[in-house]
N, C-alpha and C positions, 0 to 999 in steps of 0.2 A: 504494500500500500504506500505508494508514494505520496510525500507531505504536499501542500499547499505551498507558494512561496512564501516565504516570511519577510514580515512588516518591520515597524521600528516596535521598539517602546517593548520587546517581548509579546507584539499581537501579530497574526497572523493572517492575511487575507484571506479568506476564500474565494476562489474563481466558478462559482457553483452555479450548476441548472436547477431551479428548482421548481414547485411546483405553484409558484405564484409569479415571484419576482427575481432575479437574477440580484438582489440585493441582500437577500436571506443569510443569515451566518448562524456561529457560534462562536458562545462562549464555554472555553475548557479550562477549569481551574482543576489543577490536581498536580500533586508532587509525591514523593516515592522516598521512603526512609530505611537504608537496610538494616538497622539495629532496632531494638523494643524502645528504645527512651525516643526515638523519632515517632511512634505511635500515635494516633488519637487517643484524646482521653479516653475514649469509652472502651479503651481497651486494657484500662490500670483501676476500674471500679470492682461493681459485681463481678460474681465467679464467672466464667466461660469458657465452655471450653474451644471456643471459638477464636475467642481473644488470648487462649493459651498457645493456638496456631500461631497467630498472629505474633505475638509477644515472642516465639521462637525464632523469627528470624524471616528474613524476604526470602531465603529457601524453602520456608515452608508455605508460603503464599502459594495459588496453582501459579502455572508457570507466564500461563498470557495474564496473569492478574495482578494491579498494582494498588498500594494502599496510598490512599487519596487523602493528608492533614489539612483538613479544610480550615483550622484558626490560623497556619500560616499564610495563609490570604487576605484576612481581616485588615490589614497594617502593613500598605505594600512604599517601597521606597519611592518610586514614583508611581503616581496614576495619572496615566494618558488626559488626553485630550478628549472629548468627543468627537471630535474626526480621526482620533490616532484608534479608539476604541468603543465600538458600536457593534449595531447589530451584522457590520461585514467584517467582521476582529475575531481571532482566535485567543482569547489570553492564556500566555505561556507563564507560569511565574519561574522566578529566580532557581536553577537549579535542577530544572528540566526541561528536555527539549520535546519539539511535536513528536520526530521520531519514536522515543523511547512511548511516549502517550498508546503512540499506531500499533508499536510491535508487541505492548502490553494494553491490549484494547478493553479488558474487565476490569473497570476503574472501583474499587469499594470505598464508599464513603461511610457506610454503618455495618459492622459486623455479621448484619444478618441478611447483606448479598452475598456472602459466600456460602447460605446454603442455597440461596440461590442460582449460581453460576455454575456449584459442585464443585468436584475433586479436580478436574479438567479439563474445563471450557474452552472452545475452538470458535474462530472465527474464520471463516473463507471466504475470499471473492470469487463467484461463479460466473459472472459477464458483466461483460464490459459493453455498453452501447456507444459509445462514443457520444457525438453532443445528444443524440437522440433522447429524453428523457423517456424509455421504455417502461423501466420500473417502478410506479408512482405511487400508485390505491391499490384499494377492495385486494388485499390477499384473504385467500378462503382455502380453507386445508378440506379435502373432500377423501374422506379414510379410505373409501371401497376401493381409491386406486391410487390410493396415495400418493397425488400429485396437489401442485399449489397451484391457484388461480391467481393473476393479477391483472391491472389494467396500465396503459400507457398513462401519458399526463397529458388531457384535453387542453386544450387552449396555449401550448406549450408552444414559441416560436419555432424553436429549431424542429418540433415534429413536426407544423403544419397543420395540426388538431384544431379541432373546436368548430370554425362558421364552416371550413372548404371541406375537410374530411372528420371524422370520427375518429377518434382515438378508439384503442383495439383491445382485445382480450385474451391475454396471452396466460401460461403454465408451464410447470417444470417437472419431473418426475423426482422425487424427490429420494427415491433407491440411489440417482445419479448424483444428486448433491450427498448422499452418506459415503460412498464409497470416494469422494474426493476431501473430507472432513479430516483428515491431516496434513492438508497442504495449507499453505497460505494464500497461494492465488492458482487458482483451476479456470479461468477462463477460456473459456475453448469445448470444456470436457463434461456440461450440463447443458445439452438441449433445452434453446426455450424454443415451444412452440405456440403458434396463432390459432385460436380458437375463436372461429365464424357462427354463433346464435343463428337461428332464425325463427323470427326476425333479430336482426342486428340490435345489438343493446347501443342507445347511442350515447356515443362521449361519456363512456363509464366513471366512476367515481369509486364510491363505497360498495361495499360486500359482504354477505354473511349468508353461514348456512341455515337453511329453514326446511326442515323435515324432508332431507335427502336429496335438496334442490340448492342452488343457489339465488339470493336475491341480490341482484345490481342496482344501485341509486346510479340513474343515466341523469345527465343535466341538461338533455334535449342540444337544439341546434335551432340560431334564429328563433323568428317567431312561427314557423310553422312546425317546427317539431317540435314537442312539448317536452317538459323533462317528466321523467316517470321512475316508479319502480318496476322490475323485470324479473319475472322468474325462467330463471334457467337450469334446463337438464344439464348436470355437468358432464354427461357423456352423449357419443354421436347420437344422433344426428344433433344434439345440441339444441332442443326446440326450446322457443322462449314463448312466454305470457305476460302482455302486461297487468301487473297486480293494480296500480293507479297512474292517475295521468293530471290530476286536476286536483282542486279543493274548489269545492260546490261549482263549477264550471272556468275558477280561476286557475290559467297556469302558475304551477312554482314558477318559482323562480330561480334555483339551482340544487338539483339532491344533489348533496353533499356523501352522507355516510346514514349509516342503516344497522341495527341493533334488533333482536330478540330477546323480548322477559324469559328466564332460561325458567320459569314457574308457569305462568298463563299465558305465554305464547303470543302474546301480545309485539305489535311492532314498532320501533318505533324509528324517525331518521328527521335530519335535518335538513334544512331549506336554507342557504345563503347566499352572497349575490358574485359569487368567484365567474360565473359564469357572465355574467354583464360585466364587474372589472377586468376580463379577459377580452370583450366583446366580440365573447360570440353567442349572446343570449338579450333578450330586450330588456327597457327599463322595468324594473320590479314591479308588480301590482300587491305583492303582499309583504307582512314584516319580515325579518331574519327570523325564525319559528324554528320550534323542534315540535312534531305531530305525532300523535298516538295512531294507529291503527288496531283495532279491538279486534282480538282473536276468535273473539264469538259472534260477533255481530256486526262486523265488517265498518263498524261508524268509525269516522275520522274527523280527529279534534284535533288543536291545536292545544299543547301542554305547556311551554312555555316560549316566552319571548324578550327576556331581559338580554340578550347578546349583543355585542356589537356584529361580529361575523361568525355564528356557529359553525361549527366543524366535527370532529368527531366524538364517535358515541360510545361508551363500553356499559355494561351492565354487571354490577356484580354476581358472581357464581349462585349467591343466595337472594338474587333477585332484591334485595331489599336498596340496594343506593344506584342510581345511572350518575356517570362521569362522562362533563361533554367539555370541546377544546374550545377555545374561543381566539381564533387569529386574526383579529382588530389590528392588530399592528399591522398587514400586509396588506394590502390594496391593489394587487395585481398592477396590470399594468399602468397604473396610477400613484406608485408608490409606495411606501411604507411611511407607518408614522409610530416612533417608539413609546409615545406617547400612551397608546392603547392597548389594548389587553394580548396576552401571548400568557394566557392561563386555559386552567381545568378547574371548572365548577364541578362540586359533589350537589346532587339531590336526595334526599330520601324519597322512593316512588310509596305511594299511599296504596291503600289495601282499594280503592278506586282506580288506581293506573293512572292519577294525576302524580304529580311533583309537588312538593313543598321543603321548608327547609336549602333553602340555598346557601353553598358554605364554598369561599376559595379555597380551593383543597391545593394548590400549587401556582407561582407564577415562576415562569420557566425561564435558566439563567444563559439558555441559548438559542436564541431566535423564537421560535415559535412551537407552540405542541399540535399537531398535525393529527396522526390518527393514535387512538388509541385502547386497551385493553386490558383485560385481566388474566391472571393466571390461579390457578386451582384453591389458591389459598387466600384470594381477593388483593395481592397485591397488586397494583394498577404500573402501566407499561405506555409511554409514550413518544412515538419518533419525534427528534427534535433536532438543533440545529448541529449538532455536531455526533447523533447517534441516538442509540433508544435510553431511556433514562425511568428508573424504577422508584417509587414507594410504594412504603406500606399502607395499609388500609385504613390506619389514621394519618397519614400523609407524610411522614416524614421519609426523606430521601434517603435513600440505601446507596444508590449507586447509576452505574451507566456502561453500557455498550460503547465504546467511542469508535467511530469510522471518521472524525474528523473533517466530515460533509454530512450536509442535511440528511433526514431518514425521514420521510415522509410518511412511512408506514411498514410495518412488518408484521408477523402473525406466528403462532405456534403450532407447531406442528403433532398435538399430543404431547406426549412428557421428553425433555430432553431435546428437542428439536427446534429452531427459527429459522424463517427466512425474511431477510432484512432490505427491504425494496429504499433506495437512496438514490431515484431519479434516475441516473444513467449507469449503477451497478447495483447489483446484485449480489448480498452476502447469506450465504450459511449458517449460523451459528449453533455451538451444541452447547449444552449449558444443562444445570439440576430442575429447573423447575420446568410444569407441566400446567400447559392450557387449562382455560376452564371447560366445562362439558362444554360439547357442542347442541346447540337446537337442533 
């Protein structure tokens, strides 16, 4: 994994495609101590036997994983400028370089990512698209053939997405990503292939599984195509159905991302305007919304609407809290303004399948949080600007995936398994922890 160039000041630019703006970054704060007294506190308190790992020595860390003292950050000798360090800044601090961040890419910030990442953890790059941003949304693990789904990036220059063509639907076998899971870069040697709906899903977005099918959040084309949700056979012939197209005869105005109550089966996805700041969708007629679809009785409401720009949705494994992204800061082709939100709202969902309880469960200290999910245990999993980035399920940060460029979304593959979609590559990773059930 080759670094980025580097800037002044210890930040680092990125040169990134991404799935809004070409201005998108991160920030990486993390340093690596090989003796016990270099430690985080939380590693000289209570007993652990976690922190007795740890307290052994950087030998006993796994071997891609680096321990991250996040109070030597607090109090830096200099701090940049905001033109020297923004949202297109990588910050390095005193005493590590980006490299060492790449080649040790399981950064732990709390002790209890290492039962998450495991004894082992592997990162691979499986393809390389070049400027094409191929690898963007909706990853969907579909078990019976153990391949991944994903989608292009709609609206993306260098694809040519969005008003002239559709962005696509593409898959990988995922036996071909295990048996390359000890290299570092396998480009070459993981088929992805194009998978044609019919009908065509257009300008896919989000994804998730629904009772042995897949559902795609399409964000339409212009004003004659509407955006819709899409259900799809994930095997040939690949027939698709559209599940909705409207709210009471008004088009959305961009599905975003798409979630399942993994309890009453209920649906639920977001509406935002990525598709108009992309323009290739018209001006809005309705709010930025997250909509319920009732798994009994097919009504569709609108649950809430406090967002600047919503985006992705996860629900927890026990149905009880949905976590949705909110990327106000990015304006597509319009912009960015740091000003505005690049967080994860928590809800509690009521025993009605409304929301209440709105709580900022994170604001994210690298660009933006993009899509996101959970894993078996309700820890919650976010692509961001410089990789995936983990808390727990009362929100504090454990840790992070670093690829050192945007991750726009990635997915699990069952226990032990990711694949990490980052616009124009494509990573593998193998790690301890294990998806939540699938719908």
């Amino acid at each position: 994994m080759a670094p980025p160039a580097t800037g002044t000041s210890g930040n680092t630019a990125l040169g990134l495609p991404w799935v809004i703006t070409a201005v998108a970054v991160a920030f990486a704060v993390g340093t690596q101590y090989p003796g016990s007294a270099g430690f985080p506190s939380f590693l000289h308190g209570r007993p652990s036997a976690k922190r007795d790992l740890l307290a052994a020595g950087a030998g006993a860390v796994p071997e891609q994983a680096l321990v991250v003292r996040q109070r030597d950050s607090l109090v830096l000798d200099h701090v940049p400028s905001p033109t020297e360090a923004n949202a297109s800044t990588l910050f390095i601090p005193n005493g590590l370089d980006l490299q060492t961040m790449l080649d040790k890419p399981f950064h732990v910030y709390h002790e209890d990512f290492l039962d998450i990442i495991g004894g082992s953890p592997t990162l691979t790059l499986i393809a390389d698209s070049g400027t094409d941003p191929l690898f963007h949304e909706a990853p969907v693990w579909y078990p019976p053939t153990d391949e991944m789904f994903f989608v292009q990036n709609a609206g993306a220059p260098a694809s040519g997405t969005g008003l002239n063509k559709s962005s696509i639907v593409q898959k990988i076998a995922l036996s071909e990503a295990m048996a390359v899971s000890h290299l570092t870069n396998a480009v070459g040697k993981v088929k992805v292939e194009t998978v044609t709906s019919d009908p065509p899903v257009i300008n896919p977005n989000g994804g998730t599984n629904y009772k042995g099918n897949i559902i795609f959040a399409g964000e339409g084309q212009g004003s004659a195509i509407p955006s819709a949700l899409y259900l799809v056979n994930p095997v040939p012939p690949y027939n698709a159905t559209v599940l909705l197209n409207n709210f009471y005869g008004r088009q959305f105005n961009s599905l975003n991302d798409v979630a399942v109550h993994p309890v009453t089966g209920d649906i639920y996805f977001t509406d935002t305007l990525y598709g108009f700041l992309q323009d290739f969708r018209p001006k809005p007629v309705l709010p930025r919304q997250v909509y319920r679809l009732d798994a009994q009785t097919w009504a569709l409401s609108a649950v809430e609407d406090q967002f600047d720009l919503c985006n992705g949705i996860a629900i927890s494994p026990d149905g009880k809290y949905v976590y949705i992204t909110d990327t106000g800061a990015v304006r597509g082709f319009y912009g960015s303004d740091q000003g505005r939100a690049a967080s994860i709202y928590r809800f509690d969902i009521a025993a009605d399948g409304t929301f209440e309880n709105r709580k900022l469960f994170a604001y994210i200290h690298s660009a933006i949080p993009d899509g996101v999910h959970c894993d078996s245990h309700g820890n919650v999993y976010a692509g961001c600007g410089d990789g995936v980035h983990v808390w727990s399920s009362s929100g504090i940060f454990l840790g992070k995936v670093f690829t050192g460029e945007l991750v726009a979304n990635f997915q699990f593959a069952g226990k032990g398994r990711m694949v990490i979609l980052a616009e124009t590559r494509l990573y593998y990773a193998t790690l301890g922890a294990e998806g939540a059930a699938l719908t």
